[in-house]
N, CA, C and O atoms as a GROMACS GRO file, in nm:
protein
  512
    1UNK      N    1  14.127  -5.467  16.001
    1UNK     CA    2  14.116  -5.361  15.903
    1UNK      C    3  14.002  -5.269  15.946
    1UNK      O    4  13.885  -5.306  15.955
    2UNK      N    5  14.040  -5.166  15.966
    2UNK     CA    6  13.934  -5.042  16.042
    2UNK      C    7  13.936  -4.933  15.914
    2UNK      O    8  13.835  -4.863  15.914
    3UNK      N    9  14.013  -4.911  15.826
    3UNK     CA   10  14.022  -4.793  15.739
    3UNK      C   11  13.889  -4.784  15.647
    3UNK      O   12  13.824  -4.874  15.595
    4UNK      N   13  13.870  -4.647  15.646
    4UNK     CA   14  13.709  -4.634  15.542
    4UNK      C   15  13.810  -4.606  15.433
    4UNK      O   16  13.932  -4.597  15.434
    5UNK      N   17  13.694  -4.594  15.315
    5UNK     CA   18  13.790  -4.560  15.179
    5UNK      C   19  13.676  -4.560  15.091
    5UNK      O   20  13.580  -4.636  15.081
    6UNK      N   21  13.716  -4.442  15.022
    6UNK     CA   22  13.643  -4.351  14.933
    6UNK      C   23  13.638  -4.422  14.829
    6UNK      O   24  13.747  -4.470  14.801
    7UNK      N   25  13.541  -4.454  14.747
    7UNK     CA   26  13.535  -4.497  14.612
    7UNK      C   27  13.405  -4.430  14.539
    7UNK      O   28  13.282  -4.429  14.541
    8UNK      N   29  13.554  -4.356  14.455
    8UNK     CA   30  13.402  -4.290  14.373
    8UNK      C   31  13.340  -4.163  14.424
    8UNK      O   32  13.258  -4.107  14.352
    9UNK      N   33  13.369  -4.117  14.529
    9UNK     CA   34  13.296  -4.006  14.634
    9UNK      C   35  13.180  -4.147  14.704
    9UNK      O   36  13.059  -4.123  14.706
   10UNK      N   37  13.205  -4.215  14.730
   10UNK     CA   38  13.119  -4.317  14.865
   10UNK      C   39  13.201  -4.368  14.943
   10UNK      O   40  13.281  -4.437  14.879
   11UNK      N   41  13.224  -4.367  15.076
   11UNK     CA   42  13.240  -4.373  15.150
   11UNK      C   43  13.249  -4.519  15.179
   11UNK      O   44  13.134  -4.544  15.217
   12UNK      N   45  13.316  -4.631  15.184
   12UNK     CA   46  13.299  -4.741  15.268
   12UNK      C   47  13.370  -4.826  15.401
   12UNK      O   48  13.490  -4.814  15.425
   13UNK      N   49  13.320  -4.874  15.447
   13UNK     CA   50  13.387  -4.918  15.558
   13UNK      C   51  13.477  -5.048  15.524
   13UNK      O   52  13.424  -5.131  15.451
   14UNK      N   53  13.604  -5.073  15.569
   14UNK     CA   54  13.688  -5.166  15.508
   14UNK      C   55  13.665  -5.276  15.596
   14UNK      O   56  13.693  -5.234  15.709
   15UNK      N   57  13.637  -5.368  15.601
   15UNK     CA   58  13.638  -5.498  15.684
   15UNK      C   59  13.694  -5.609  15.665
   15UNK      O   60  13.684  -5.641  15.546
   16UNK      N   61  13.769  -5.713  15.749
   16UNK     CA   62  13.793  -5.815  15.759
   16UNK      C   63  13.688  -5.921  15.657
   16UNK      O   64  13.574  -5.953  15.689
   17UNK      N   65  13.765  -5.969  15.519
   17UNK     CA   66  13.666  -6.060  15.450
   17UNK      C   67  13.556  -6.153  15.479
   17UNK      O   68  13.464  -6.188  15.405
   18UNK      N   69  13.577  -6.180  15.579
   18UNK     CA   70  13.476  -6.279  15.658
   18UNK      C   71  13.330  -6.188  15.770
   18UNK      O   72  13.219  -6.221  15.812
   19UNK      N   73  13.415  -6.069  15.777
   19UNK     CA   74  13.323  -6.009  15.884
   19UNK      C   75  13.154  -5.922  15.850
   19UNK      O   76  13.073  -5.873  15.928
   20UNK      N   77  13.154  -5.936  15.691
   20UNK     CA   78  12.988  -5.946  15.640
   20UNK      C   79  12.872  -6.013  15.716
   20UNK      O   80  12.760  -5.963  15.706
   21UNK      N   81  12.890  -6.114  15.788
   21UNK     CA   82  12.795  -6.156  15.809
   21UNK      C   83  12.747  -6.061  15.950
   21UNK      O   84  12.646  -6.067  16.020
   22UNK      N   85  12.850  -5.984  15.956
   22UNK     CA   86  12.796  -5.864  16.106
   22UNK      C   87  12.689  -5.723  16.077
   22UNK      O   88  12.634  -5.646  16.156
   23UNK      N   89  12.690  -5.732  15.916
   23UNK     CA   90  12.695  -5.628  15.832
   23UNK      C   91  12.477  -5.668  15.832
   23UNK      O   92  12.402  -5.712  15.745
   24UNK      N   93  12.460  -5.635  15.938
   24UNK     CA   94  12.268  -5.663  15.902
   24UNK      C   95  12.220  -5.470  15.823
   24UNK      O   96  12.228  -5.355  15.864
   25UNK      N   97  12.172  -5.539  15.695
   25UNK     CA   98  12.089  -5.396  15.619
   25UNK      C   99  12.162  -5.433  15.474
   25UNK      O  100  12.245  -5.519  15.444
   26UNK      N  101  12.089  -5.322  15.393
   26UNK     CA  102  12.097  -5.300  15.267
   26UNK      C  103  12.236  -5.204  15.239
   26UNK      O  104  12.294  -5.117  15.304
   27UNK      N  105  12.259  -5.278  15.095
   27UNK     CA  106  12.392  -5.120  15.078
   27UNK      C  107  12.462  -5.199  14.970
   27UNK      O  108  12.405  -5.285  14.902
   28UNK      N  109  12.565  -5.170  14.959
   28UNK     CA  110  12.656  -5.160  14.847
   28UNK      C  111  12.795  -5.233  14.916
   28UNK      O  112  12.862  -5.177  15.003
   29UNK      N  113  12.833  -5.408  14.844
   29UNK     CA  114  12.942  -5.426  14.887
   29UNK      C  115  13.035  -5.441  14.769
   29UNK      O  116  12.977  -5.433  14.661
   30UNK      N  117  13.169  -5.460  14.763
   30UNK     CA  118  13.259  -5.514  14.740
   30UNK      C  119  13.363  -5.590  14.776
   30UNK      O  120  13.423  -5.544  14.873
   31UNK      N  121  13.430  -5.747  14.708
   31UNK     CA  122  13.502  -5.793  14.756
   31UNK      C  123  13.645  -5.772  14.658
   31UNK      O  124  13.654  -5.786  14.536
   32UNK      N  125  13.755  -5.732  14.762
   32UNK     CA  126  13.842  -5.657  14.750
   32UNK      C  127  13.963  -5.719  14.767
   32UNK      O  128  13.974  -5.838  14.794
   33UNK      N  129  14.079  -5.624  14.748
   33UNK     CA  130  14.194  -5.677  14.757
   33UNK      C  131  14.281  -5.530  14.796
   33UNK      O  132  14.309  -5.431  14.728
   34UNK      N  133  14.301  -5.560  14.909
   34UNK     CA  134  14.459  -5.423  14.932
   34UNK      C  135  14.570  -5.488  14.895
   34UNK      O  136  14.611  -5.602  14.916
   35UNK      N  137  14.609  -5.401  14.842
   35UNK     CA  138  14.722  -5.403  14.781
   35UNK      C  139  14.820  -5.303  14.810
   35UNK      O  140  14.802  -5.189  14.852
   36UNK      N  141  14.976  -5.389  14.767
   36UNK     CA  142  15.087  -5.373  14.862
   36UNK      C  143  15.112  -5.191  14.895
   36UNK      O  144  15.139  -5.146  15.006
   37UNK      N  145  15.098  -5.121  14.792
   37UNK     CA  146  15.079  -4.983  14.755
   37UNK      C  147  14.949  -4.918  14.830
   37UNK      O  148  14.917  -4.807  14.787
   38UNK      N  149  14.873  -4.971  14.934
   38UNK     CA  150  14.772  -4.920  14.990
   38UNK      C  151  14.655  -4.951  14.916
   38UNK      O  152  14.552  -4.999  14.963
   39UNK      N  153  14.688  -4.902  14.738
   39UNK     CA  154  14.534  -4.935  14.680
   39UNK      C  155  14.434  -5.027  14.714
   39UNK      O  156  14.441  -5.099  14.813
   40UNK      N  157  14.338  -5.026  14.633
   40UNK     CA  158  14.242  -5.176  14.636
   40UNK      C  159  14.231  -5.197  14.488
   40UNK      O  160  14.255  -5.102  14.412
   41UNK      N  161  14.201  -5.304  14.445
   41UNK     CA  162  14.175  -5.385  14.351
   41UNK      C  163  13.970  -5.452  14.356
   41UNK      O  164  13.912  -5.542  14.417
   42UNK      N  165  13.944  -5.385  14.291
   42UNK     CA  166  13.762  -5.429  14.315
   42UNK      C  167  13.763  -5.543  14.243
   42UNK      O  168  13.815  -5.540  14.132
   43UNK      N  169  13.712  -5.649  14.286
   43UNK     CA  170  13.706  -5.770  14.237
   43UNK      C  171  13.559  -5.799  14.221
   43UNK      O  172  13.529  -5.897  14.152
   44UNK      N  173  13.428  -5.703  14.295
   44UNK     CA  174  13.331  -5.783  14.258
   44UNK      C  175  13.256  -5.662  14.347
   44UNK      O  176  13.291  -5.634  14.462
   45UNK      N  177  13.139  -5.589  14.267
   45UNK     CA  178  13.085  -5.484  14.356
   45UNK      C  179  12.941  -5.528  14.330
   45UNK      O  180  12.907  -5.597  14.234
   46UNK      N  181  12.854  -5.478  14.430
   46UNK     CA  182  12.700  -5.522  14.396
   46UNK      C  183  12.640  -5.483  14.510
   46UNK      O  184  12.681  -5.500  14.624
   47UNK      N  185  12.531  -5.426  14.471
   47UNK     CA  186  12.395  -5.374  14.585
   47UNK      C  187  12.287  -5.453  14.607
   47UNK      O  188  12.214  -5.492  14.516
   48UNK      N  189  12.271  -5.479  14.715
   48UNK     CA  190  12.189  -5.606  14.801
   48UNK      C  191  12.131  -5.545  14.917
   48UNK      O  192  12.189  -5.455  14.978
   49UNK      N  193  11.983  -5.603  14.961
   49UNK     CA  194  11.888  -5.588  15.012
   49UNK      C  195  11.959  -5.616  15.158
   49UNK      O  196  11.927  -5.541  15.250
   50UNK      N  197  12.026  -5.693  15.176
   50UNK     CA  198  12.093  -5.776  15.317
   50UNK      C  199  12.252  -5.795  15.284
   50UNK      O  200  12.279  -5.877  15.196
   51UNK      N  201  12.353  -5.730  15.344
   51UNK     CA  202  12.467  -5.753  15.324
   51UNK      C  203  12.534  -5.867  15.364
   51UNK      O  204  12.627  -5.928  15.312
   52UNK      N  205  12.450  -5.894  15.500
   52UNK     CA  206  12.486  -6.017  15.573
   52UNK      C  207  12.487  -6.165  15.503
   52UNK      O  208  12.570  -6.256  15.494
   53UNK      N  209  12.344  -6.144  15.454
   53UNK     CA  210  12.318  -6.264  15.410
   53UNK      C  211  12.368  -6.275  15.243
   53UNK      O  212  12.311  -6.357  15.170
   54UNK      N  213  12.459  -6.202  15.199
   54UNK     CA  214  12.530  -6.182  15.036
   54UNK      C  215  12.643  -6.168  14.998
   54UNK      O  216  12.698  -6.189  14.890
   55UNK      N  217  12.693  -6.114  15.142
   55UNK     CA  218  12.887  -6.117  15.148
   55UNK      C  219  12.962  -6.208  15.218
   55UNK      O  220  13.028  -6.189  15.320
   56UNK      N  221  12.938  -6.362  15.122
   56UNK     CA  222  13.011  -6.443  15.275
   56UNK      C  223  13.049  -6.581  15.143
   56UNK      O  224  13.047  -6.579  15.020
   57UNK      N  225  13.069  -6.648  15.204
   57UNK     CA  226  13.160  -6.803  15.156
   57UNK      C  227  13.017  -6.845  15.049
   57UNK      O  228  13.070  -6.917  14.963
   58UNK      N  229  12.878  -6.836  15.017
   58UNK     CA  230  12.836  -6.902  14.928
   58UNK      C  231  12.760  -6.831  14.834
   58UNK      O  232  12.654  -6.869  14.784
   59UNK      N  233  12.857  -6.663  14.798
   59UNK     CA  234  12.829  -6.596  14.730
   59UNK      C  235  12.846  -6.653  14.582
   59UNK      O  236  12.846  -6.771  14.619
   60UNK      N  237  12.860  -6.664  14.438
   60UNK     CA  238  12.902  -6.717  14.329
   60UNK      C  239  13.005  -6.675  14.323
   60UNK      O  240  13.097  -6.741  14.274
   61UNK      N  241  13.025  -6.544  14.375
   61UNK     CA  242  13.179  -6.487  14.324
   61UNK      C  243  13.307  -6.492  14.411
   61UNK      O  244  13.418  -6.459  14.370
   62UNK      N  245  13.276  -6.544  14.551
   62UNK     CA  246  13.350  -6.575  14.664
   62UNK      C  247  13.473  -6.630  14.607
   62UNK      O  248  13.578  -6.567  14.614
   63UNK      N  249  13.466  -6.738  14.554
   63UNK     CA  250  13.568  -6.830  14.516
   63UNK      C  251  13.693  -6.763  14.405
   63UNK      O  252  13.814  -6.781  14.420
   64UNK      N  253  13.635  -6.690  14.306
   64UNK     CA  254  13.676  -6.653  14.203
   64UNK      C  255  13.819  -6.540  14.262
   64UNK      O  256  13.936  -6.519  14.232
   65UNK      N  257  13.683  -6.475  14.392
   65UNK     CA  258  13.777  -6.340  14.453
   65UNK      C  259  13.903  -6.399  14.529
   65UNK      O  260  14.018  -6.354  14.529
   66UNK      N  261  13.853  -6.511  14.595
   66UNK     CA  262  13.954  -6.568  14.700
   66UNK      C  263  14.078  -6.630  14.598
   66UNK      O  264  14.198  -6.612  14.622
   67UNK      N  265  14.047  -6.676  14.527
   67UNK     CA  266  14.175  -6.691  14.392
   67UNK      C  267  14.214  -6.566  14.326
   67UNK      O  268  14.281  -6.584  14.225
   68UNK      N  269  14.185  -6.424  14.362
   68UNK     CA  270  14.248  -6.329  14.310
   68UNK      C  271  14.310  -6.240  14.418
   68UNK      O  272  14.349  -6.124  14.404
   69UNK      N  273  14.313  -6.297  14.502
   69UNK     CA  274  14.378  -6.247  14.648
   69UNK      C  275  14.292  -6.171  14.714
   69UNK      O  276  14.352  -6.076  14.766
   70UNK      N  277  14.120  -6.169  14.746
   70UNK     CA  278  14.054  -6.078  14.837
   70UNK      C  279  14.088  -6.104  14.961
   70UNK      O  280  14.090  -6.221  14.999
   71UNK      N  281  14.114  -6.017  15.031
   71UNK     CA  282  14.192  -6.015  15.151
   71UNK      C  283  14.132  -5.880  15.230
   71UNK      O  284  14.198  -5.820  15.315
   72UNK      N  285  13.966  -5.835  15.179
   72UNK     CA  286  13.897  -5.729  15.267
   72UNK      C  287  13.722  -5.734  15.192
   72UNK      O  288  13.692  -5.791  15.087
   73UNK      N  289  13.634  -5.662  15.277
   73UNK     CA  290  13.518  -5.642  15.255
   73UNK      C  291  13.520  -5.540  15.266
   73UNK      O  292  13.566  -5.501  15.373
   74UNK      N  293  13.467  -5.420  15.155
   74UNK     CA  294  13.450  -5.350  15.194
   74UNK      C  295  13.232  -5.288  15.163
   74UNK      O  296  13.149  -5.316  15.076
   75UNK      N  297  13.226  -5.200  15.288
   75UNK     CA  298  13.074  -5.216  15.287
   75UNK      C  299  13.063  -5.092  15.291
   75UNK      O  300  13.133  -5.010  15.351
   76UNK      N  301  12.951  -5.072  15.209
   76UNK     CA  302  12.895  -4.902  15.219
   76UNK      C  303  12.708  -4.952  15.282
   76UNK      O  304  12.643  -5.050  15.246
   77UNK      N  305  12.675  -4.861  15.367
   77UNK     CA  306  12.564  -4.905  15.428
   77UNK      C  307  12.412  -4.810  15.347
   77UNK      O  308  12.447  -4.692  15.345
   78UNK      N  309  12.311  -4.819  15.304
   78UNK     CA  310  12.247  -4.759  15.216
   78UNK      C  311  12.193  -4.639  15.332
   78UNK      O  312  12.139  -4.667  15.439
   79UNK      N  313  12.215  -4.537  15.294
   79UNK     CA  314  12.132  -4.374  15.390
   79UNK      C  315  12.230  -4.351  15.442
   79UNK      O  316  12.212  -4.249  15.509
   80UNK      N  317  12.390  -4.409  15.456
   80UNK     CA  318  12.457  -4.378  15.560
   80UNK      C  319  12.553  -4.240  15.535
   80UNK      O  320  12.627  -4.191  15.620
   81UNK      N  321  12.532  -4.187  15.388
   81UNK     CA  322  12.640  -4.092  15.374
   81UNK      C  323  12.500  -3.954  15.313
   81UNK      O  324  12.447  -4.023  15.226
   82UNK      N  325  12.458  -3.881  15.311
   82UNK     CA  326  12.375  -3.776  15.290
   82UNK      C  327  12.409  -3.726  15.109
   82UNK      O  328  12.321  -3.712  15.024
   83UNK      N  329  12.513  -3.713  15.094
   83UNK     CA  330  12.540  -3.700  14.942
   83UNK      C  331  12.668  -3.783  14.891
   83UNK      O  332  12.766  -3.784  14.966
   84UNK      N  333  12.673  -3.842  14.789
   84UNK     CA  334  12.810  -3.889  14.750
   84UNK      C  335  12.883  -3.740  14.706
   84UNK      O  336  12.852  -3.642  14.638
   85UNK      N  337  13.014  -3.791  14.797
   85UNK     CA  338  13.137  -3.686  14.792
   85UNK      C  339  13.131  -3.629  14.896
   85UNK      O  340  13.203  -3.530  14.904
   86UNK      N  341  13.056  -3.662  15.004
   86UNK     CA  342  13.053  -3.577  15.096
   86UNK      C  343  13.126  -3.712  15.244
   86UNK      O  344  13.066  -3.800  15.305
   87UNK      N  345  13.248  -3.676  15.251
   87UNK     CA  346  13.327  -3.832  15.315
   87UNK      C  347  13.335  -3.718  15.455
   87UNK      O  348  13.322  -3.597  15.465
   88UNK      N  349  13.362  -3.826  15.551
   88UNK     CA  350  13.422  -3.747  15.677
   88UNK      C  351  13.565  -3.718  15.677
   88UNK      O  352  13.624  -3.728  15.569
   89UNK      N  353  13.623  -3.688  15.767
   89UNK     CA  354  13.779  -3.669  15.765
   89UNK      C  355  13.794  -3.810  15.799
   89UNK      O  356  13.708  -3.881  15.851
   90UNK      N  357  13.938  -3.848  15.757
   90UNK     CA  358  14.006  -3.943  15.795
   90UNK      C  359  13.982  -4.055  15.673
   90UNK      O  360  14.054  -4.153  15.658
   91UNK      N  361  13.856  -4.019  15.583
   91UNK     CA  362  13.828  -4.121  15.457
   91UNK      C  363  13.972  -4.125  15.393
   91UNK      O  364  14.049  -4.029  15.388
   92UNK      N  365  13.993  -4.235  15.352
   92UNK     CA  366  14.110  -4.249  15.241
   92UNK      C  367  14.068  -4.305  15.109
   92UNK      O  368  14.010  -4.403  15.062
   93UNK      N  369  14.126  -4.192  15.072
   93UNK     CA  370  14.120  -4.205  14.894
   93UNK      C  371  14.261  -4.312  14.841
   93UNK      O  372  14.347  -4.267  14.766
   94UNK      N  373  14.263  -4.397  14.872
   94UNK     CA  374  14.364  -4.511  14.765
   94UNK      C  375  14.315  -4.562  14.654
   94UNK      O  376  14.201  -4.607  14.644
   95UNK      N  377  14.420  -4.557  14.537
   95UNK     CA  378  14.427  -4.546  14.388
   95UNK      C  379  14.304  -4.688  14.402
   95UNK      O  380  14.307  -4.777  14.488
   96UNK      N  381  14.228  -4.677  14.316
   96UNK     CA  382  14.135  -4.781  14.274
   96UNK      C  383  14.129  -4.872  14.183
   96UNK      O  384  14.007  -4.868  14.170
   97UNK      N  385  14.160  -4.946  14.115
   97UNK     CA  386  14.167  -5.082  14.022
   97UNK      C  387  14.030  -5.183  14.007
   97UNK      O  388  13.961  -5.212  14.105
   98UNK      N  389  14.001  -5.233  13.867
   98UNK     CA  390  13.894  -5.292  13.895
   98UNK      C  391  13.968  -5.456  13.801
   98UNK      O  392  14.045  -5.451  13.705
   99UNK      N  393  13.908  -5.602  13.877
   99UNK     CA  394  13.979  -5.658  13.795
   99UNK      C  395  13.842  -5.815  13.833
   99UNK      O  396  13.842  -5.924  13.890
  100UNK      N  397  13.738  -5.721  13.749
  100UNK     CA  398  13.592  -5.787  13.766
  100UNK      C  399  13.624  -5.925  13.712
  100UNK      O  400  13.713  -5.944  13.629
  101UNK      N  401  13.542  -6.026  13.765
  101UNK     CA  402  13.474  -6.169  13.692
  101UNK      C  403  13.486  -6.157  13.568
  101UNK      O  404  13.444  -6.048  13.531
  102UNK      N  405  13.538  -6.243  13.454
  102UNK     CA  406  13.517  -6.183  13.315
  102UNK      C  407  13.349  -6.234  13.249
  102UNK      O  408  13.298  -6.196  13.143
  103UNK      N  409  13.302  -6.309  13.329
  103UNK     CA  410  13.180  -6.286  13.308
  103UNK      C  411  13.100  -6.118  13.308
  103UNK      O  412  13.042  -6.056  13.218
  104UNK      N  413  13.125  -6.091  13.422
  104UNK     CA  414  13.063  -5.950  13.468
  104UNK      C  415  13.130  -5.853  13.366
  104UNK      O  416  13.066  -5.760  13.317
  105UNK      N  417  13.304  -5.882  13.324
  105UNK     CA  418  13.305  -5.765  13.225
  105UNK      C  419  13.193  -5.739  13.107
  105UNK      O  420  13.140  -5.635  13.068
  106UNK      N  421  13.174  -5.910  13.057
  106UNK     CA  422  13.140  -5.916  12.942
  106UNK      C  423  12.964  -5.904  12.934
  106UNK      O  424  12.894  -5.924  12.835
  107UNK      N  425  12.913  -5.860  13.091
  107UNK     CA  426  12.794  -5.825  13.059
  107UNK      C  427  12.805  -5.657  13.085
  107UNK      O  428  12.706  -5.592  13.050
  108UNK      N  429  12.894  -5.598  13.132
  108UNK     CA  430  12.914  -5.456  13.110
  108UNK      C  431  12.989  -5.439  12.983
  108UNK      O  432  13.040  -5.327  12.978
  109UNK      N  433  13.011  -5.503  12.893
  109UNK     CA  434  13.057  -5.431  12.754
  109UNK      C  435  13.185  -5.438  12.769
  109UNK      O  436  13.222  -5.399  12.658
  110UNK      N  437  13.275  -5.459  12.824
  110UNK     CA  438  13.412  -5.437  12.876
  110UNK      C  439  13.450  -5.375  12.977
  110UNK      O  440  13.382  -5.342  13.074
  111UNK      N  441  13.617  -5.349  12.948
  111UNK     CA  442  13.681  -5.288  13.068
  111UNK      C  443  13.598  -5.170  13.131
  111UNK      O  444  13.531  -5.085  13.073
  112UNK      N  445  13.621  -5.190  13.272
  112UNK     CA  446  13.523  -5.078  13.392
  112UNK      C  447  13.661  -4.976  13.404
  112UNK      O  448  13.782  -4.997  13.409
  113UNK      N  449  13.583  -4.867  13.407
  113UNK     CA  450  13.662  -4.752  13.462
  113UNK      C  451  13.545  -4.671  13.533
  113UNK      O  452  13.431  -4.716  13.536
  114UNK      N  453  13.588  -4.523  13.601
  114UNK     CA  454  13.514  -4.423  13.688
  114UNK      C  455  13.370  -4.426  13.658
  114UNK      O  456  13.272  -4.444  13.731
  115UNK      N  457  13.390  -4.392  13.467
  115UNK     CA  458  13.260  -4.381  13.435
  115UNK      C  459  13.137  -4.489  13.437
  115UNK      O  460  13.017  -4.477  13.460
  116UNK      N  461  13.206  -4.581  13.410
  116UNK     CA  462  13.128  -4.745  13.369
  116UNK      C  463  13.004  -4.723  13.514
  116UNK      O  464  12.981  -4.651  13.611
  117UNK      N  465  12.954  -4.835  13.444
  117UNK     CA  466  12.755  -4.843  13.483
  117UNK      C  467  12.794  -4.897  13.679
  117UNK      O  468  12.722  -4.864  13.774
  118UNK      N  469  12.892  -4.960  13.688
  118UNK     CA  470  12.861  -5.008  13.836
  118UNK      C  471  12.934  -4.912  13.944
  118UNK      O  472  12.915  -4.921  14.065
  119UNK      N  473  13.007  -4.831  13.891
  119UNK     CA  474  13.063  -4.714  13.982
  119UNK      C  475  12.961  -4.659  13.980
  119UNK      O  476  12.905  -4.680  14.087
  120UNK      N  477  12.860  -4.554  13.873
  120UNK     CA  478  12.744  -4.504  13.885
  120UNK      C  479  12.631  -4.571  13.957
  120UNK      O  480  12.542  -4.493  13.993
  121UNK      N  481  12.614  -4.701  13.987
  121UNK     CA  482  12.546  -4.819  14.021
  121UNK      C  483  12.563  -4.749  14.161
  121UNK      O  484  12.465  -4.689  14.205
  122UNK      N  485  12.689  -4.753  14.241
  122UNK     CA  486  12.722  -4.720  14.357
  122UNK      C  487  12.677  -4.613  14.405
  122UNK      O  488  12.614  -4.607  14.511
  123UNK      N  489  12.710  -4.499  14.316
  123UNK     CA  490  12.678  -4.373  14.376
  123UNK      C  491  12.546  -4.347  14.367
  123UNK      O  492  12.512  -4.252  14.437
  124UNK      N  493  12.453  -4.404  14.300
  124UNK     CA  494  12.324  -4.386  14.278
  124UNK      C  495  12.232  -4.461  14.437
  124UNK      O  496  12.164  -4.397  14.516
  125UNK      N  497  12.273  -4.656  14.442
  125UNK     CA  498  12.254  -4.650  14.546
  125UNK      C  499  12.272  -4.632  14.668
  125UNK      O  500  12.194  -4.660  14.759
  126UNK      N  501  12.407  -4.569  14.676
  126UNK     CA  502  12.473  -4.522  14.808
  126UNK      C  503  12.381  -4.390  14.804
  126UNK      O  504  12.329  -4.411  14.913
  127UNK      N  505  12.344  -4.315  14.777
  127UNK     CA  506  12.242  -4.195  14.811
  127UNK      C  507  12.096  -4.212  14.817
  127UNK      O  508  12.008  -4.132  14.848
  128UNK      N  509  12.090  -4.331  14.782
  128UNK     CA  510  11.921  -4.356  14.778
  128UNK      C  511  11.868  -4.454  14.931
  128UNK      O  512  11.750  -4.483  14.948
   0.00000   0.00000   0.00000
């Protein structure tokens, strides 16, 4: 899996689920799910000091994702995009879905959409 993909106006790089631990630096991951329609399905997003050492088999949420079919990583690297919304060519925008931990819903208040606190979460630290 080589495709970047826009979420949100950020930019991330799509990776092979396992291939985080290549991922050395800070940034913004999610563990994901493509789906049959191209989309993704966000199963679990979060900004970390070390991607390497936070996106892999003894994350808390690893297990939960791998029972909801994650089948990609996707990584946004922190400084790597100059403004959110500002993607290169070739970014793909596929329809987005979020289908969080229901723990994590229930500490965001409920169902996540565009607006909700961890999409803003993203774009805040994807520019910082």
């Amino acid at each position: 899996m080589s495709e970047d993909v826009e979420l949100y106006g950020v930019a991330f790089m799509s990776l092979y689920q396992h291939d985080g631990r290549f991922v050395r630096g800070g940034g913004v991951f999610a563990f994901a799910r493509r789906d049959l329609d191209g989309g993704r399905t966000i199963l679990h997003l979060e900004p970390v000091a070390d991607i390497s050492r936070a996106a892999d088999s003894t994350h808390p949420r690893w297990d939960w994702a791998v029972e909801h079919g994650m089948n990609e990583l996707l990584v946004h690297l922190a400084g790597s995009q100059q403004t959110p919304g500002e993607l290169a060519p070739g970014v793909g925008s596929p329809p987005i879905r979020w289908q969080l931990h229901p723990d994590e819903l229930a500490a965001e208040g409920g169902p996540i959409d565009e607006r909700d606190a961890l999409a803003d979460q993203a774009r805040l630290y994807a520019s910082g």
